[in-house]
N, C-alpha and C positions, 0 to 999 in steps of 0.2 A: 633481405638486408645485405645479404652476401654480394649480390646482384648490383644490387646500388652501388655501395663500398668498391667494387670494381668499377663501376661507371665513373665513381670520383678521381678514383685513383689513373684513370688513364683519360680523362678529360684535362683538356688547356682549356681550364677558365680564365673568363676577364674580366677586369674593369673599365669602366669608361668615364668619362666626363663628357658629355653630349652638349657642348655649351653653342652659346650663340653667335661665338666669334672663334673658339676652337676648342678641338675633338683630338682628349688623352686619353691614351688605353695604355692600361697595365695587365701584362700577362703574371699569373701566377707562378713565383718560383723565378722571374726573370726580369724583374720590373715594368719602369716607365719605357713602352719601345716605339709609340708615336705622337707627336705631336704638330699638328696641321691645321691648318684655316677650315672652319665648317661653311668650306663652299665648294660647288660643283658646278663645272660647265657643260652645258647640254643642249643638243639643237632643239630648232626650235618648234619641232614638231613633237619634241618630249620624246622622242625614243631612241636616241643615242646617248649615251654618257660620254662627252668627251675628255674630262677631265676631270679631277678631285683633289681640295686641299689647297698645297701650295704650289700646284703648276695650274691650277682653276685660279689661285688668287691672282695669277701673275697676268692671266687672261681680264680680268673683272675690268669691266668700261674701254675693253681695246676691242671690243668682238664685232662681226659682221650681221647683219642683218640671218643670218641661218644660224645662227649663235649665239645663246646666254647664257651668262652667270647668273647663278644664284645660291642664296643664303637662305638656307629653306629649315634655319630657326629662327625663331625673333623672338623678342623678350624672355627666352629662357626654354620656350616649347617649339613646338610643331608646326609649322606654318603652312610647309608644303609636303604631306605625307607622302606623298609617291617619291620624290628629289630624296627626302630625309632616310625612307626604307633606303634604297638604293646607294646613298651617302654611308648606311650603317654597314651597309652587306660589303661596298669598296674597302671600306678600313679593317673591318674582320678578315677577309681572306689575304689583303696587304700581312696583316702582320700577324696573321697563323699560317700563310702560304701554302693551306689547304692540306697543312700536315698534322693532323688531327683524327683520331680515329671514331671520336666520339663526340656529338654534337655539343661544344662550349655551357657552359654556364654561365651567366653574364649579368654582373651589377653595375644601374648605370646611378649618377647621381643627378638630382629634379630640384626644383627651385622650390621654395617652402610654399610659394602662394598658388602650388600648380594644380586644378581644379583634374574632379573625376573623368574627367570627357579626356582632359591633356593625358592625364596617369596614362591614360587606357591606349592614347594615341602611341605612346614612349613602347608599351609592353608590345601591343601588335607591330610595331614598326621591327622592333627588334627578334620577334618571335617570326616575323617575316624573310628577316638577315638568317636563318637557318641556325638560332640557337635555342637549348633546350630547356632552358631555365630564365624567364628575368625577374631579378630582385631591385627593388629601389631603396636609394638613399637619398634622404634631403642634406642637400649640399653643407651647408654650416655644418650638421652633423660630422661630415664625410671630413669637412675642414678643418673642425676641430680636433677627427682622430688624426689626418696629418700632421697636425700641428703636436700630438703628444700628451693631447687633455686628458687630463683622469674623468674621461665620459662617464665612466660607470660610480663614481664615487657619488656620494648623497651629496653633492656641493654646485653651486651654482656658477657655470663658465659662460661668460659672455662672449659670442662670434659674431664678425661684421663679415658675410664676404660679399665682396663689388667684382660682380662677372661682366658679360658683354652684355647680357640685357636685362639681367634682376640684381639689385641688391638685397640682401637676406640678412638680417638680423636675429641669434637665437641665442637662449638664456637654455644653456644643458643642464640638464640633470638626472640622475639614477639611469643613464643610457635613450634617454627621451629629449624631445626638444619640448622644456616645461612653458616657454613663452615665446612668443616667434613674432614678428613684422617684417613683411616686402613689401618692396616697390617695385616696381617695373619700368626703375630709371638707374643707369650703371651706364658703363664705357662706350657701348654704342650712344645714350644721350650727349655724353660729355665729347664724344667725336662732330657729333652732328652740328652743338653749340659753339665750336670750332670754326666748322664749315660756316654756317649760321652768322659767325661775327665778322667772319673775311668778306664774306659777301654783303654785307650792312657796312661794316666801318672803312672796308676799303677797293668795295667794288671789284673784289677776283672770285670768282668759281674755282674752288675746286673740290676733287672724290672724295666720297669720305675714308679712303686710304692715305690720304694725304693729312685728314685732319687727327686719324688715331698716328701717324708720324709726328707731326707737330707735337701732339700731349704724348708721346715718349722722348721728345729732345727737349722740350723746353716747360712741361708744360708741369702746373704747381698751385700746390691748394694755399699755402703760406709762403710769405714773405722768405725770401735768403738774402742772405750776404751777397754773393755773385750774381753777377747779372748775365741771364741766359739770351740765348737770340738764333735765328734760325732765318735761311734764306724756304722761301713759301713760292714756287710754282705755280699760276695756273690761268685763267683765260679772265680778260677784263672785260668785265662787262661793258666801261663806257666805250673801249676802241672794239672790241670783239677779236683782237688777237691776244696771244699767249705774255705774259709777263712774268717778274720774277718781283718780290717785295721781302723787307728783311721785315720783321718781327717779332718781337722782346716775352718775357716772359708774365710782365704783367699785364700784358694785355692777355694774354690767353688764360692768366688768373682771372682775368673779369670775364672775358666768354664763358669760362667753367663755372662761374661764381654757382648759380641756380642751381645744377643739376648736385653739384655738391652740396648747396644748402639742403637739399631735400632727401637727399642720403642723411645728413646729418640729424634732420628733425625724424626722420624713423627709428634711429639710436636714442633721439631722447623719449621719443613715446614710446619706447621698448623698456627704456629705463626707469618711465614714471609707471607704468602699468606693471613692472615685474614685483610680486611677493615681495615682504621684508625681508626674512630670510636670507631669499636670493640674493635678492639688493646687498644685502651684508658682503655676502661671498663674493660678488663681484668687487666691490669697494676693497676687498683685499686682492682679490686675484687680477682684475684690469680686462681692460679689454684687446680681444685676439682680434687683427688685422687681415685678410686674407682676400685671395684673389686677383688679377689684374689690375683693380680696380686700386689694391694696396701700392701699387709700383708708383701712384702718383705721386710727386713731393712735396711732403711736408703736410698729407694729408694726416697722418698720425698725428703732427704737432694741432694740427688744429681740432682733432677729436680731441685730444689732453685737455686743451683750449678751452671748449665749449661742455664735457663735460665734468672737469676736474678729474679723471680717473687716468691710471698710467694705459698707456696705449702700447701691445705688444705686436713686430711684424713678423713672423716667420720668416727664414734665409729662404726660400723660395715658392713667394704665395701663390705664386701662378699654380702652380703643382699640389696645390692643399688637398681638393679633391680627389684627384684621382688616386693619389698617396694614401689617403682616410680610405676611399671604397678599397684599394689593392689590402690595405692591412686587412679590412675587414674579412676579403676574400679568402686572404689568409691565414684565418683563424674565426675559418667561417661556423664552424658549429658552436664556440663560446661566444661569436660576436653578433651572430644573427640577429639578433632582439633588436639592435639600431636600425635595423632596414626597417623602411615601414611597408614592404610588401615582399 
């Protein structure tokens, strides 16, 4: 006991956020100290690492034939296990800079629909990064203790969070997630639908860096007052050289329309399948907004919208997670009970 108690006390544990579009670690005692693109450039024989993060993003679709990028999560998990180890091991030593006496402890946060086989892939990949302990948390969880919910109270908290490639819906309670629905459509889909409509309604290609650009300047789930517009970059398909086209915001309202509809129909089948009870508690408490996903505008107003209930966004939803897993790190023996591993 004694033995242990010193292991804790002279371990830098962490948290992380392992998302599919980017990777926040919080050291214990010190906060949020990274935040980066979950992508990595690597030749093409697989066994160099050339780059990680935001000087890999900076690379992504400029690379030569002995060199690619990749994003080695999709939908929320593992895609490419070897890239992913290797992506984890780069951001741990980044921001322990190998000044650690004792191998980490490390909670990462998992999308609620992520199956045995994924869990398993998340624990070895990480156990592989050289730490000594992994603990999980499903994301809404992690998001809702960001956000300041009374998780542990016997009351029913409703969490929407919209990552890079799951949206997660969960009905908390007593420290449990008592009712949960995902999808496995979020910010990467509503970027693609982007790309997707440029190329159907006005013949240009472009990255899909260019189309998560456009839905951070312009892009809107409900109607406003102001009218937005953005000049869009990229190769015409009818001549096959490079172009420039302006483009308003309701048109990138109508590219988004789908992916957003179908976020929205797993909030209402979360809401017709949750207990009465719950249902009660939610109808007073409203629904927590969270994620990436939340930074779109006027996507709250249209959740109000479609479900009559008050829609709340946290001052900084991108950061829900990693915020939720760091507290819990930090007040890890009362709060254990929310990890589900």
């Amino acid at each position: 006991m004694i033995f242990k108690k010193l292991i804790e006390h002279f371990s830098t544990d962490i948290a992380m956020d392992l998302g599919t579009a980017n990777t926040l670690i919080y050291i214990k005692g010190e906060g949020i100290v990274l935040n980066e693109p979950s992508i990595v450039a690597i030749s093409s024989s697989g066994e160099k690492i050339e780059a990680v993060g935001l000087e890999a993003k900076q690379m992504f679709g400029r690379t030569h034939a002995g060199l690619q990028t990749i994003r080695p999560m999709k939908d929320g998990v593992i895609a490419d296990f070897n890239v992913t180890q290797r992506m984890i091991t780069y951001f741990i030593k980044k921001t322990l800079k190998n000044n650690w006496l004792i191998k980490p402890r490390i909670i990462i946060g998992v999308p609620t629909c992520i199956t045995q086989v994924e869990k398993k892939a998340v624990i070895e990949a990480a156990l592989m990064s050289g730490v000594r302990e992994v603990h999980l948390i499903e994301e809404p969880m992690a998001a809702a203790i960001g956000a300041s919910l009374p998780v542990k109270n016997a009351e029913g908290n409703m969490v929407v969070d919209i990552g890079g490639g799951t949206s997660d819906v969960a009905v908390i309670s007593l420290s449990a997630i008592a009712y949960g629905e995902s999808v496995r459509v979020a910010g990467d889909a509503i970027d693609e639908s982007i790309v997707r409509y440029l190329r159907l309604q006005h013949n240009l290609n472009v990255g899909i860096f260019e189309g998560e650009r456009i839905k951070a300047e312009i892009g809107s789930a409900y109607p406003s007052i102001n009218k937005l517009s953005t000049q869009v970059k990229g190769l015409s398909v009818q001549t096959g050289v490079p172009t420039s086209i302006t483009i308003f915001d309701e048109e990138i309202r109508e590219a988004i329309q789908e992916p957003i509809l179908t976020i929205i129909s797993i909030i209402m089948k979360a809401l017709e399948k949750t207990p009465p009870e719950l249902s009660a508690d939610i109808h007073s408490n409203g629904i927590y907004l969270t994620g990436g996903g939340a930074l779109i505008r006027g996507l709250d107003k249209l959740v109000e919208e479609r479900t009559a209930l008050k829609v709340y966004k946290p001052a900084e939803p991108l950061l829900g997670i990693v915020k939720g897993a760091g507290a819990v790190l930090d007040s890890y023996e009362t709060m254990k009970t929310v990890c589900i591993r």
